[in-house]
Backbone as numpy.savetxt, mean C-alpha at the origin, in Angstrom:
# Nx Ny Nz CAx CAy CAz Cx Cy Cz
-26.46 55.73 18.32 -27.14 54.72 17.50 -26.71 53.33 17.97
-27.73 52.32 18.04 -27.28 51.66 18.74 -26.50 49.97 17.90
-25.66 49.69 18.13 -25.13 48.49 17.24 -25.94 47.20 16.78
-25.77 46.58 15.86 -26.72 45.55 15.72 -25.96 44.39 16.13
-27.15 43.76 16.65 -25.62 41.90 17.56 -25.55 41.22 15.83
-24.56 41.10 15.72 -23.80 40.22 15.31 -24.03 38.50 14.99
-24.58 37.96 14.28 -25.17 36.52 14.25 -23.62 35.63 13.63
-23.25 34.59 14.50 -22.10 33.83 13.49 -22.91 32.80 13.07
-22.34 32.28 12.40 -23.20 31.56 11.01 -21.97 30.37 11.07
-22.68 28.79 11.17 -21.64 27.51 11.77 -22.13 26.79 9.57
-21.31 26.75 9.03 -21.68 25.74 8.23 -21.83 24.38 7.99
-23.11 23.92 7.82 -23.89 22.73 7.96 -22.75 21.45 7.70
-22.29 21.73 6.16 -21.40 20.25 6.13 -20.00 20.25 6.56
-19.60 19.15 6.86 -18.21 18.95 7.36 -17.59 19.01 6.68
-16.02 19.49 6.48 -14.81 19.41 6.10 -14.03 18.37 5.82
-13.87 17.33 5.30 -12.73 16.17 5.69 -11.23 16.72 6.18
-10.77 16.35 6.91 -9.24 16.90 6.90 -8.40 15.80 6.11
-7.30 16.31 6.37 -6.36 15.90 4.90 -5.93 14.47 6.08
-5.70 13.25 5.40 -5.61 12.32 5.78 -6.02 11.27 4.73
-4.88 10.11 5.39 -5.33 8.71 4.12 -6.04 7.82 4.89
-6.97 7.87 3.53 -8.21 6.96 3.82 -8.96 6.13 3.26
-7.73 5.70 1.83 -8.13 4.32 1.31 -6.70 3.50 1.46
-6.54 2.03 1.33 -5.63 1.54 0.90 -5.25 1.65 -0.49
-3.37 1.70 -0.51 -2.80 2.01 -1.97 -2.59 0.65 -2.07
-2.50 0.04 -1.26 -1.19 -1.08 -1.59 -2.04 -2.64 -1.84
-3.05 -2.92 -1.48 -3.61 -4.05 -1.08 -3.83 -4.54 -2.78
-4.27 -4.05 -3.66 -3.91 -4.65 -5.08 -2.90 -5.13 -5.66
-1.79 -4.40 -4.83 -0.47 -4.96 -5.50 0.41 -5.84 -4.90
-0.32 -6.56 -4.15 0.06 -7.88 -3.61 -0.79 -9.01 -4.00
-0.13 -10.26 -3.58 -1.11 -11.21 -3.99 -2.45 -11.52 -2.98
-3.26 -11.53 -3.33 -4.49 -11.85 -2.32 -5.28 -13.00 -1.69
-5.19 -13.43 -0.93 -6.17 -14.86 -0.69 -7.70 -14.29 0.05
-9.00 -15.15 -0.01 -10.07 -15.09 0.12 -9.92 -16.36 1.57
-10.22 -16.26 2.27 -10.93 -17.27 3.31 -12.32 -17.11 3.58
-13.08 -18.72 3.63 -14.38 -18.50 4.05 -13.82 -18.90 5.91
-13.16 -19.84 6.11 -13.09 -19.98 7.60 -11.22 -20.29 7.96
-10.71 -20.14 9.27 -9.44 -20.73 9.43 -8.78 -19.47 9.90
-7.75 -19.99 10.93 -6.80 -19.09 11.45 -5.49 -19.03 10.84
-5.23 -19.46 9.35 -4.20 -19.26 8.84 -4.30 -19.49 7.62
-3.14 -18.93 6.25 -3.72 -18.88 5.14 -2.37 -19.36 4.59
-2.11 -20.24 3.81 -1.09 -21.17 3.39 -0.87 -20.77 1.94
0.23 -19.83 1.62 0.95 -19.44 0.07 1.60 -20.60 -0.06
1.50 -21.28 -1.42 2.46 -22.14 -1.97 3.09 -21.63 -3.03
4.56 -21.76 -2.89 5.47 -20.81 -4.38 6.40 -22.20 -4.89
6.06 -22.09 -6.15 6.95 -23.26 -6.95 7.99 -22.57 -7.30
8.83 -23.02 -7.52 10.37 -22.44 -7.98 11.54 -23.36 -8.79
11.81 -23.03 -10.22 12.75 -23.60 -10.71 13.76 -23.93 -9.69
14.34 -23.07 -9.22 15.59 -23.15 -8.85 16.31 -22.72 -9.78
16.27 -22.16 -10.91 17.63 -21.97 -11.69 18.01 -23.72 -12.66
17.30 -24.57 -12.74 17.62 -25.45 -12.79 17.42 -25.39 -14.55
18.21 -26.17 -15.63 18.36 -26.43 -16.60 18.39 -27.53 -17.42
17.99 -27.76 -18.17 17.87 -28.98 -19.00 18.58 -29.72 -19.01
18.83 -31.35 -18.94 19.64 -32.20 -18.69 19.83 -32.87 -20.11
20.71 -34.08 -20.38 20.80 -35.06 -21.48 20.77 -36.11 -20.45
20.52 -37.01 -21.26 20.75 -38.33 -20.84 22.17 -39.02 -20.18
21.93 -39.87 -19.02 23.12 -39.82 -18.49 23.68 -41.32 -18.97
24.68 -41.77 -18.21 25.60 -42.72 -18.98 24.67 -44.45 -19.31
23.68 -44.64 -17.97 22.72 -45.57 -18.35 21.41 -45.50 -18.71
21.52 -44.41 -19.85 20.54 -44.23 -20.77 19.26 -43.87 -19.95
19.57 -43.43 -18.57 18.09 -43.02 -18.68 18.82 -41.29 -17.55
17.33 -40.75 -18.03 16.89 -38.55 -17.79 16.92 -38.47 -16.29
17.99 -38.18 -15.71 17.72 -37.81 -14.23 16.87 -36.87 -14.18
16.03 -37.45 -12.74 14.77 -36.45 -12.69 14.70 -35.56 -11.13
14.63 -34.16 -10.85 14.65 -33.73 -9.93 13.00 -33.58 -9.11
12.98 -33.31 -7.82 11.45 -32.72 -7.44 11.49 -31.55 -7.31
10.21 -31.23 -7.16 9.62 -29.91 -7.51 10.14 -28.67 -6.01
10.53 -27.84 -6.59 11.59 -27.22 -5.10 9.73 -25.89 -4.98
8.84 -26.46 -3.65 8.01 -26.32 -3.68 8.14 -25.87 -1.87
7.74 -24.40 -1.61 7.80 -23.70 -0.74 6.15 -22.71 0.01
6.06 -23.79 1.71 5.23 -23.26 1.88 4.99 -21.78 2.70
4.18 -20.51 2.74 4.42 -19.80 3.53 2.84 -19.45 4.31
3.11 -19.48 5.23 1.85 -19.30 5.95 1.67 -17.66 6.62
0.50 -17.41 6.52 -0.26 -15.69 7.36 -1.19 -16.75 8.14
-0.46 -15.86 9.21 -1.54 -16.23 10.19 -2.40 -14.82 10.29
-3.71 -15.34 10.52 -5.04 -14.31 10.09 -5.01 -13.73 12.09
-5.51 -12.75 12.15 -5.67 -11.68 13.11 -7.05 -10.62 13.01
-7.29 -10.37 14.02 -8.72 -9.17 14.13 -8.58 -8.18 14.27
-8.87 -7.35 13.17 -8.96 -5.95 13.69 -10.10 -4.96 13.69
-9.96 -4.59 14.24 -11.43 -3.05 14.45 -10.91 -1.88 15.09
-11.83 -1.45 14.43 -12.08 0.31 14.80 -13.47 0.85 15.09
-13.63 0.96 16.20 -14.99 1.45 16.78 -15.18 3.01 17.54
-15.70 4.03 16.72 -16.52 5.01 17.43 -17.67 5.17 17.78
-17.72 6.03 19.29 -18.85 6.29 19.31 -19.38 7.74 19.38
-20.17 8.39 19.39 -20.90 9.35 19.52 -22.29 9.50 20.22
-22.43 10.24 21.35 -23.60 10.92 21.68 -24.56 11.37 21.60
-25.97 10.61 21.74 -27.05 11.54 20.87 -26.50 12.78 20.79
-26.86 13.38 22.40 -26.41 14.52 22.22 -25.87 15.60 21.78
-24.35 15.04 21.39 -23.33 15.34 20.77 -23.38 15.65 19.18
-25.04 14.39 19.09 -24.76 14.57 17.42 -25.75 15.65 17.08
-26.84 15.87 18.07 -27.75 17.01 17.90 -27.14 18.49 18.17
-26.06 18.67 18.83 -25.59 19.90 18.81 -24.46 20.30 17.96
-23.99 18.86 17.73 -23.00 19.32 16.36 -23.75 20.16 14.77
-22.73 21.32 14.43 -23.48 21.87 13.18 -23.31 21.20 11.41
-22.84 19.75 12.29 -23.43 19.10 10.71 -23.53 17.59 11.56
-23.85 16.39 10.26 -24.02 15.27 10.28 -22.93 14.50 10.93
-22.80 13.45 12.04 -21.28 13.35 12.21 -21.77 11.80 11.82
-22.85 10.83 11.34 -22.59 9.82 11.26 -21.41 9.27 9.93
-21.83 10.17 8.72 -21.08 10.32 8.08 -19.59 10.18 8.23
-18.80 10.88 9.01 -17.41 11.03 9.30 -17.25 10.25 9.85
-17.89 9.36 11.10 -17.83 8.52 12.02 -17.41 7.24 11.24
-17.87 6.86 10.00 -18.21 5.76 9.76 -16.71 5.67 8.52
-16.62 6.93 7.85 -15.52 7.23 7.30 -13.93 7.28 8.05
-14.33 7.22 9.00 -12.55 7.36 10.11 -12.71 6.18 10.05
-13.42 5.11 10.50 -13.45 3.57 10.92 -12.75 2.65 10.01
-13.46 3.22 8.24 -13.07 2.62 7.29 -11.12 3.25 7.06
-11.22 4.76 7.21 -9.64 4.90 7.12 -8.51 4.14 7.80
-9.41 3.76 8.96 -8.36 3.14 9.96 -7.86 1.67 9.66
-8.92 1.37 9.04 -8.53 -0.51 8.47 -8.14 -0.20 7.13
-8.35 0.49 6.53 -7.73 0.84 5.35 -5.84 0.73 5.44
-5.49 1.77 6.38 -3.97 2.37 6.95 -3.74 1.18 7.12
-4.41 0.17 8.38 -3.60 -1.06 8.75 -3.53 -1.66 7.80
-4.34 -2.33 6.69 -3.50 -2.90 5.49 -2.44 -2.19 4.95
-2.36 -1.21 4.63 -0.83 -0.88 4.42 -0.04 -0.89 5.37
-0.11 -0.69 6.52 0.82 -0.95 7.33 1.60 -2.49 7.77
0.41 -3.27 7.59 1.08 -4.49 7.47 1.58 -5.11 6.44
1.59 -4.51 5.12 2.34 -4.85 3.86 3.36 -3.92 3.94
3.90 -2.62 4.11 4.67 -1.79 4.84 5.83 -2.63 5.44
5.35 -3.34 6.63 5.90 -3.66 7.43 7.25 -4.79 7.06
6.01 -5.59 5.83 6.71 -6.88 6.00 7.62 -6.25 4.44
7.33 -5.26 4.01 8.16 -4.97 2.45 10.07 -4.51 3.59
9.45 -3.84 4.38 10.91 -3.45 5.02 11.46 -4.84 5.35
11.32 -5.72 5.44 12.16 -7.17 5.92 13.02 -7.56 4.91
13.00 -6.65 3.60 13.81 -6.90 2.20 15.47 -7.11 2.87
15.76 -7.69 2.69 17.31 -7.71 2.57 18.04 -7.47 1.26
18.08 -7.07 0.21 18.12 -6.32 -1.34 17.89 -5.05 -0.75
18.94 -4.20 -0.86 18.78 -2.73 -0.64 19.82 -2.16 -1.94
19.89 -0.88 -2.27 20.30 -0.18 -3.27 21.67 0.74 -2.53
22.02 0.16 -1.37 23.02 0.80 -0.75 23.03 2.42 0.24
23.59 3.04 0.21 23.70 4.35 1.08 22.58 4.79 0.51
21.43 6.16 1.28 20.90 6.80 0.68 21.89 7.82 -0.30
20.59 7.94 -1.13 20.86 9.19 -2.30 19.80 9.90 -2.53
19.76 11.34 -3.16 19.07 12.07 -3.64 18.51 10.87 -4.97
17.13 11.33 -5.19 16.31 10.34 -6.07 16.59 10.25 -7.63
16.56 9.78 -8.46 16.84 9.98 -10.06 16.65 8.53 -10.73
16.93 8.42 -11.55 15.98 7.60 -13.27 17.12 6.77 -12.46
18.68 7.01 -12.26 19.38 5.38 -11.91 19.20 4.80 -10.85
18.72 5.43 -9.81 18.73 4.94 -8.71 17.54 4.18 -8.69
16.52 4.53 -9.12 15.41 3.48 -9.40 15.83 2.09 -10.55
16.17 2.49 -11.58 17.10 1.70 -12.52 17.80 0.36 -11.53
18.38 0.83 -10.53 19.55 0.03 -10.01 18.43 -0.81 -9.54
17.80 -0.49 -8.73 16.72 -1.44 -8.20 15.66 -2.21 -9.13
15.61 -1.98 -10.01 15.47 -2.52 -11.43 15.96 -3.71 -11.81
17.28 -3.17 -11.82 18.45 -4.33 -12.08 18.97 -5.57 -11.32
18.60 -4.88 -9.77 18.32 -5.93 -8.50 17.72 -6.83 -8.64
16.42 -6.40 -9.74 15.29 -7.82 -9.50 15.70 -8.48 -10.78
15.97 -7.53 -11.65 16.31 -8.57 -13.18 17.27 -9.82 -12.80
18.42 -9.46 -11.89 19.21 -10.27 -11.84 18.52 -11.30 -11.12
17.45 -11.41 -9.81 17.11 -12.09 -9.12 15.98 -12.86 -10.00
15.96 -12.48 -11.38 15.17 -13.47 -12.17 13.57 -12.85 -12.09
13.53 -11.72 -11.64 12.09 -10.99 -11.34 11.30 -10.43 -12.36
10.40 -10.90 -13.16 9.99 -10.22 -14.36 9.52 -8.64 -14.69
9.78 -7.81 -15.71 9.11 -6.43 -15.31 7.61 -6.92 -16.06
6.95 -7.41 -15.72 5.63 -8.24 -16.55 4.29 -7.42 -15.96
4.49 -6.05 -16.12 3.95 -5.31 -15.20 2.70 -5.19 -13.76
3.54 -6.10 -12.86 3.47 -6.68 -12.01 4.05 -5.93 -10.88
5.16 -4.89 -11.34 5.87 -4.46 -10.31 5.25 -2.75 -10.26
5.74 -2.83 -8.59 4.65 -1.40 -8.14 6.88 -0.88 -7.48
6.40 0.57 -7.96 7.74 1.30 -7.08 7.06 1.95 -5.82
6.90 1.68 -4.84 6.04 2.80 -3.88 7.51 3.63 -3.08
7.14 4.90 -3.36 8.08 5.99 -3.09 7.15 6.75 -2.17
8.33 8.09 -2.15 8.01 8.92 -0.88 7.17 10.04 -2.08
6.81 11.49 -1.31 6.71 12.68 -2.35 7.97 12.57 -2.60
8.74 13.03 -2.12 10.16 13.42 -2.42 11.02 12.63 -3.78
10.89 11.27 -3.39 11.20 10.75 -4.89 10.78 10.97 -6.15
9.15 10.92 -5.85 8.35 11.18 -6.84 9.03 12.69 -7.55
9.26 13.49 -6.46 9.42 14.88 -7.15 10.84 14.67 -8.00
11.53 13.95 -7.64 13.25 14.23 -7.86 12.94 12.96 -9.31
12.15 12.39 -9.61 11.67 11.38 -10.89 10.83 12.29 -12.06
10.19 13.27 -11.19 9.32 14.29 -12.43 9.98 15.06 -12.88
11.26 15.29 -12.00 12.34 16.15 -12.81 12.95 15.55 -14.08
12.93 14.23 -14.19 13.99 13.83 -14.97 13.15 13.81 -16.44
14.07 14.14 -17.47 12.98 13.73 -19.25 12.61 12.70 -19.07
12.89 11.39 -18.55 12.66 9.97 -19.23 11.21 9.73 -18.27
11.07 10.75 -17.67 9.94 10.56 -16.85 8.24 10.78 -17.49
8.54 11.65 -18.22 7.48 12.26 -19.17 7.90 11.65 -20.87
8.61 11.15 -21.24 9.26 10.69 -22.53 8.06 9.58 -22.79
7.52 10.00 -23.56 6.39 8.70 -24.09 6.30 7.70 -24.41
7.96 7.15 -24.53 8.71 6.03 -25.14 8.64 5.46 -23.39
8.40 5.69 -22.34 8.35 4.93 -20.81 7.17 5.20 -20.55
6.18 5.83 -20.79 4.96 6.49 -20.30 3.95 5.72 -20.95
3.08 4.82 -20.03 1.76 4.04 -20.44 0.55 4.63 -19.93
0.50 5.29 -18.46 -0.42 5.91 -17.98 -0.53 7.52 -17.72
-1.35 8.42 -18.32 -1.09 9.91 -18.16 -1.32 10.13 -16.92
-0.67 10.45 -15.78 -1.70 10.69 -14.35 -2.63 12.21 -14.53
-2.02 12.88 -15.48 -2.94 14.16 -15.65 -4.07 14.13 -16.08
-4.14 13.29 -16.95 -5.15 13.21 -18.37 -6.39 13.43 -17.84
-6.84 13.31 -16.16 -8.25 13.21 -15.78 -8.19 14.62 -14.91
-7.26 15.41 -14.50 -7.31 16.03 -13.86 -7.45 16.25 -12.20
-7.28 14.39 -12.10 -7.82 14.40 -10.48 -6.70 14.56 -9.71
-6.77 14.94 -8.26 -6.01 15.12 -7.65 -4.70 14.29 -7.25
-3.41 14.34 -6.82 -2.01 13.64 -6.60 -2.59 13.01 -5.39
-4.02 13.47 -4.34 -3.52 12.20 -2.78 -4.97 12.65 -2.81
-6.22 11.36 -2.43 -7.44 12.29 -2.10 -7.92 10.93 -2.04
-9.29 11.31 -1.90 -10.43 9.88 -2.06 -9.96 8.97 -3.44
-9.88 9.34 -4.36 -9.60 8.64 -5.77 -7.79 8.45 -5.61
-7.55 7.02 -5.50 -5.74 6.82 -5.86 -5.55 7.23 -6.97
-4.42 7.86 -7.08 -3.79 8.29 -8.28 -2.28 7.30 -8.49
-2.13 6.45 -9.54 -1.36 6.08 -9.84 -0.50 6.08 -11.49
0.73 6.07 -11.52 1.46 6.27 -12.11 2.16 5.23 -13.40
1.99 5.49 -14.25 2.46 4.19 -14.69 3.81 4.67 -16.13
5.18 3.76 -15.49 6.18 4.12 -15.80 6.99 3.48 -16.42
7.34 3.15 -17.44 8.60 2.11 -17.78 8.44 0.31 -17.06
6.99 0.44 -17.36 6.58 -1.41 -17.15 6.24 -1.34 -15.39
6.39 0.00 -14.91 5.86 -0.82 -13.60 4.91 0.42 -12.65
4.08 0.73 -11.89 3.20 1.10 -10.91 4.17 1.60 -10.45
3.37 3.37 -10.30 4.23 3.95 -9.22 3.34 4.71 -8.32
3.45 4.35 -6.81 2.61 4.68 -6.11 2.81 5.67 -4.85
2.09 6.59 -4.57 3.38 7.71 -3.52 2.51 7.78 -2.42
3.26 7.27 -1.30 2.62 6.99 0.22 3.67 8.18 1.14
2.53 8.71 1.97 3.69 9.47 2.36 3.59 8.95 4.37
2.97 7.29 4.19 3.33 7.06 5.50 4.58 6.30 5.39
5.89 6.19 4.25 6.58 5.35 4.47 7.51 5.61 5.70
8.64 4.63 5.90 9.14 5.23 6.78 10.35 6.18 6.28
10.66 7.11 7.55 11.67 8.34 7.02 11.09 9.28 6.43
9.92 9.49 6.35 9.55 10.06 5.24 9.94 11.32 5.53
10.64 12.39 4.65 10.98 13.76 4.53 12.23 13.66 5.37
12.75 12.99 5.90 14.09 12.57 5.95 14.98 12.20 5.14
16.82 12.10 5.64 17.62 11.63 4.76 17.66 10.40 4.54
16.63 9.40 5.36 17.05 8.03 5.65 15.34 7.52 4.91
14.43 7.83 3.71 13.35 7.37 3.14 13.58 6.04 3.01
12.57 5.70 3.22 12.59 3.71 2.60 11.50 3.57 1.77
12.28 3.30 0.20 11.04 3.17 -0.49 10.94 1.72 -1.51
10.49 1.36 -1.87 10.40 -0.15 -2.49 9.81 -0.20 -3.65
10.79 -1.32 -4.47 10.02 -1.62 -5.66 9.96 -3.45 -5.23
8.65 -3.48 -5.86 8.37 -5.20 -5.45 7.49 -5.69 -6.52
7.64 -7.14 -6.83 6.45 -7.53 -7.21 5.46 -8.22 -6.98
4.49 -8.40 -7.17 3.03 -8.49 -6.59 3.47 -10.15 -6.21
3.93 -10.97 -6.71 4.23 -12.45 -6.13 5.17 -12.39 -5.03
5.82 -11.20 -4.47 6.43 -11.48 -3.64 5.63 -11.35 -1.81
4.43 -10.67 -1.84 3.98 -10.69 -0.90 2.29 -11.33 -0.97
1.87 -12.07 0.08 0.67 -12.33 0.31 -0.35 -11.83 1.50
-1.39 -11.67 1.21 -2.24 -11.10 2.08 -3.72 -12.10 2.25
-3.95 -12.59 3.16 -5.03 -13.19 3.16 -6.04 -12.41 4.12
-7.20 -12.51 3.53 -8.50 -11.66 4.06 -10.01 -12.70 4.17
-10.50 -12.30 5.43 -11.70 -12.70 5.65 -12.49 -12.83 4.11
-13.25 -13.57 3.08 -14.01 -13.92 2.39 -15.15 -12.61 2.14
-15.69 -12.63 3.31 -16.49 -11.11 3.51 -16.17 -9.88 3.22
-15.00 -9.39 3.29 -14.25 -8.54 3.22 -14.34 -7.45 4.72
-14.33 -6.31 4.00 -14.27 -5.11 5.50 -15.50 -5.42 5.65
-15.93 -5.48 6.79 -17.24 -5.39 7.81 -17.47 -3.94 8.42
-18.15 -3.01 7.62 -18.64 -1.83 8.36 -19.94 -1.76 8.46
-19.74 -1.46 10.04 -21.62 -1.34 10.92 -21.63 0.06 11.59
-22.66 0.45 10.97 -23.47 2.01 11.49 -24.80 1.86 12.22
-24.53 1.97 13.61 -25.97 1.44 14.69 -26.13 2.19 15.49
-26.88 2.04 16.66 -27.87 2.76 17.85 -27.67 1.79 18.80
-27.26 2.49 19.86 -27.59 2.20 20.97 -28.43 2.87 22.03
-29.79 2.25 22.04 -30.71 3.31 22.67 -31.07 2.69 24.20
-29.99 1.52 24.85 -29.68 1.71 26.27 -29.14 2.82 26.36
-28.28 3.39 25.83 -26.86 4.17 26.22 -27.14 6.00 25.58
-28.08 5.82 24.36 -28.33 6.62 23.82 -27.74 6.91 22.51
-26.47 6.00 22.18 -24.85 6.48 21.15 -25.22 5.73 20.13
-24.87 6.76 18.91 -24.77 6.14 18.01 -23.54 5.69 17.86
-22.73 4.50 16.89 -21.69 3.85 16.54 -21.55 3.43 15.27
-19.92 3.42 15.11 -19.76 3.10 14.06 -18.17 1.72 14.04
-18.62 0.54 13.65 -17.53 -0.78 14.28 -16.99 -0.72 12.34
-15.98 -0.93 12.12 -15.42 -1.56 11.46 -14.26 -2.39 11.56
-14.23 -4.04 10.88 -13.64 -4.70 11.16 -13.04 -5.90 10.12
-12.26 -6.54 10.15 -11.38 -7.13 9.21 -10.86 -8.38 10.03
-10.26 -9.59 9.22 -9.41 -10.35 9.83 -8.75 -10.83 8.39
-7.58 -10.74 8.69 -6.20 -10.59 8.13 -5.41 -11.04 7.76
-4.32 -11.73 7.50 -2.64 -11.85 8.07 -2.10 -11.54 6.10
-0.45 -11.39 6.75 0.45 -10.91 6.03 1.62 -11.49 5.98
2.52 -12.21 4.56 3.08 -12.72 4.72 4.27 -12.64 3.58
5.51 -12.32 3.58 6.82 -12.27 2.86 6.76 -14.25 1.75
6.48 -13.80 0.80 6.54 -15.12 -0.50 7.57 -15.60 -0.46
8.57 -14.09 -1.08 9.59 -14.39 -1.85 10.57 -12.71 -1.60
12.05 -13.04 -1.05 12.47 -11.83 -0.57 13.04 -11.39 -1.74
13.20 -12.40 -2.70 14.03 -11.85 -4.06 13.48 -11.29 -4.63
12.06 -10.74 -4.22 11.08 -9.72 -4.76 10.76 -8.28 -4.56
11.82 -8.12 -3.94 11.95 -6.73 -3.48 12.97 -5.83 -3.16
13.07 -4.92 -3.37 13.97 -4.30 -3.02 13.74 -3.23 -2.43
14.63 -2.78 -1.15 14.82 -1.58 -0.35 15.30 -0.52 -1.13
14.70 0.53 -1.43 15.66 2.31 -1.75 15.42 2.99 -1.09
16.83 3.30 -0.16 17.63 3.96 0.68 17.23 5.69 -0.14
17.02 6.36 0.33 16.19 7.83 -0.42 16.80 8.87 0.25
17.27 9.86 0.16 17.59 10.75 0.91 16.50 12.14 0.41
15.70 12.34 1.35 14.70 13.22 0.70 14.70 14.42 1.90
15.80 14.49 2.31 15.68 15.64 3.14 15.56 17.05 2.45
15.46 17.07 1.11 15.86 18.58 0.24 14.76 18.98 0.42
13.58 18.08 0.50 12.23 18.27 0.08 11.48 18.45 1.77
12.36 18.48 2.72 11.38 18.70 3.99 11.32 20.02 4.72
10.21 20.29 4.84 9.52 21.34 5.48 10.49 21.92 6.45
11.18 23.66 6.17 11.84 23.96 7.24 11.07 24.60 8.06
């Protein structure tokens, strides 16, 4: 009897693979808008610590000036451009403009965090040796900014590893309703996906990136900051994504693009935690 062939069967839509592909971080900094200019100028006023005076011996109010600090981002270009093959897209067994246009946006997405990333590690405020994660060790870094005069005016974001996150869900005060403003369950959506999931804890944003550095190492770097301590200035327009044809060439494309810069306010706004999250890495 003779066998029947066998038909494989390709399914039409694509898969996303697991990968980040929005920005977490770009809200929780401060933001500037440019319509034109290659640089974007933060101005930060600052007491100084300074205190009320009396009158001095010839009756008149010594008066100080304003301790007034400028910081400049210089703005930069970035893009991400694929292309694809007619060809390529007619024999593929699903749609690839779709994905095409979705990697472009992930990729300028990542570089804003990476360049707020970058400049959060320049903290000089660190929490000392790593440690396994818990309610004090975040606390301490807490206490870092209180002292540095840093408000908890919920303003402040903790961005951790998984690993912290996990060694923080262990603890009661984590779920204790007396610290708890935001349910992350309550909607059911997923811990890392298209939709951010964020955390909200004892007055401040908690956000879990798992491009920090170290990550699943003993040496994690994770940060609590607040939103005045870093600036980001962005093209007016915002992301620029273009989905086109090229019918010299035959390719379809997909350009996305941004112009930028990134810039440290205020260092007393942050603090480094030293993480030791090796318990939690993949043997």
């Amino acid at each position: 009897m003779a066998v029947s062939a066998f038909q494989t069967m390709y399914k039409a839509e694509i898969i996303n693979g697991f990968d980040k592909t929005q920005s977490l971080l770009r809200d929780t900094v401060t933001t500037e808008y440019l319509d034109k200019g290659g640089s974007a100028v933060f101005l930060v006023a600052d007491t100084a610590g300074e205190v009320a005076v009396t009158r001095g011996l010839n009756g008149l109010i010594s008066a100080d000036p304003l301790t007034l600090t400028q910081n400049t981002a210089t703005m930069a270009e970035w893009h991400k451009l694929v292309t694809v093959s007619d060809f390529n897209i007619f024999a593929s067994q699903g749609d690839l403009k779709k994905p095409m246009q979705a990697k472009t946006m992930a990729a300028i997405n990542r570089k804003i965090d990476s360049d707020i990333i970058t400049v959060l590690a320049t903290a000089t405020n660190d929490t000392g040796s790593a440690v396994p994660g818990s309610v004090n060790l975040v606390g301490k870094a807490q206490v870092i900014l209180g002292v540095n005069y840093v408000p908890n005016d919920g303003e402040l974001t903790l961005l951790c590893t998984p690993a912290l996150l996990q060694y923080m869900q262990r603890a009661p005060e984590f779920s204790n309703s007396q610290y708890v403003s935001g349910r992350p369950y309550a909607d059911g959506k997923p811990a890392f996906g298209d939709t951010r999931m964020m955390y909200k804890w004892n007055g401040m944003n908690i956000i879990v990136d798992p491009t920090l550095p170290g990550v699943g190492t003993n040496a994690e770097k994770c940060f609590l900051y607040h939103k005045n301590a870093i600036g980001q200035a962005i093209n007016s327009k915002g992301i620029d994504a273009t989905l086109g044809y090229n019918e010299e060439q035959h390719y379809s494309f997909s350009r996305t693009s941004v112009y930028m810069g990134t810039k440290l306010l205020q260092n007393s706004g942050i603090v480094l935690i030293n993480h030791d999250g090796s318990a939690f890495a993949a043997q």
